[in-house]
C-alpha positions as CSV (number, residue, x, y, z in Angstrom):
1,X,8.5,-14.1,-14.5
2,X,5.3,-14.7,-13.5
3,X,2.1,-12.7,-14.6
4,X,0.0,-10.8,-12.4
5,X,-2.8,-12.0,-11.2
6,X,-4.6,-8.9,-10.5
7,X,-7.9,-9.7,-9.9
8,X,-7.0,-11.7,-6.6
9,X,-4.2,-9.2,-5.8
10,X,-7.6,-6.9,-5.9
11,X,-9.2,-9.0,-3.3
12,X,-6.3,-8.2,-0.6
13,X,-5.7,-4.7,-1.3
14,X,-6.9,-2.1,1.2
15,X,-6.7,0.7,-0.8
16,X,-9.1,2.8,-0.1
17,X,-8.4,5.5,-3.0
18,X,-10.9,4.2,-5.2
19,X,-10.0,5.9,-8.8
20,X,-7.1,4.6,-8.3
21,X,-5.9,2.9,-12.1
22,X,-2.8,1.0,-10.3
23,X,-5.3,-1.1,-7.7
24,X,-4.4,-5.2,-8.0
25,X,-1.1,-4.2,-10.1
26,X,1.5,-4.3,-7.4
27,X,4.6,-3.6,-9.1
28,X,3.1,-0.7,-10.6
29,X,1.7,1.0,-7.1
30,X,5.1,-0.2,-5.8
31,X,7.3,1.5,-8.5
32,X,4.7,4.6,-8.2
33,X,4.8,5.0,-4.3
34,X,8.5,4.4,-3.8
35,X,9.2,7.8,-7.0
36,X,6.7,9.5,-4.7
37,X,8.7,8.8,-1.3
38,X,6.3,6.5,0.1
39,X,5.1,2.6,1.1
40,X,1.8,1.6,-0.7
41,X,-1.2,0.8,1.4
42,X,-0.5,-2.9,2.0
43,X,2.1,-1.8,4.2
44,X,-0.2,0.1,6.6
45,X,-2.9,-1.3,9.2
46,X,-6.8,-0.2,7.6
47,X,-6.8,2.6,9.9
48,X,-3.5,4.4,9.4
49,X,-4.1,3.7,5.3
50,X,-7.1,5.7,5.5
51,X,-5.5,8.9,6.5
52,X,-3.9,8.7,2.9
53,X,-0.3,9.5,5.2
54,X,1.9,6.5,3.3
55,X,5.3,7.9,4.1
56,X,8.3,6.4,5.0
57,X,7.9,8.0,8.6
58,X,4.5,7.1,9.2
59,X,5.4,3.7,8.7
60,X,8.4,3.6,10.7
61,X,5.9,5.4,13.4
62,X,3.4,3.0,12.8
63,X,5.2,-0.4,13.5
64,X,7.0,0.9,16.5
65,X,4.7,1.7,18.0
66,X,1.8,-1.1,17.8
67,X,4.6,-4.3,16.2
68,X,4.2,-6.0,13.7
69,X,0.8,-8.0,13.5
């Protein structure tokens, strides 16, 4: 398994929650947004991951509407 390199995983996130203690450890924001219902904020464009709306539907909403890019 390989180890996580969080500080360049850091680099890519758009996360804007900032206290956030899972940022640049994706398979614990993955684990944590999935129990919760939810896609984490790599999934969403800047704009749509700033309304802090990471649901399932908002996604689905999301790519049919503007495709994937």
């Amino acid at each position: 398994m390989r180890e996580c390199t969080m500080e360049q995983n850091k680099e890519k996130c758009n996360c804007t929650y900032e206290p956030c203690s899972r940022k640049g450890i994706c398979c614990e924001c993955l684990r944590y947004h999935w129990r919760a219902g939810e896609l984490p904020a790599c999934f969403f464009p800047d704009d749509v991951e700033r309304t802090y709306d990471h649901s399932l539907q908002r996604f689905i909403e999301t790519y049919q509407k503007r495709g994937r890019r």
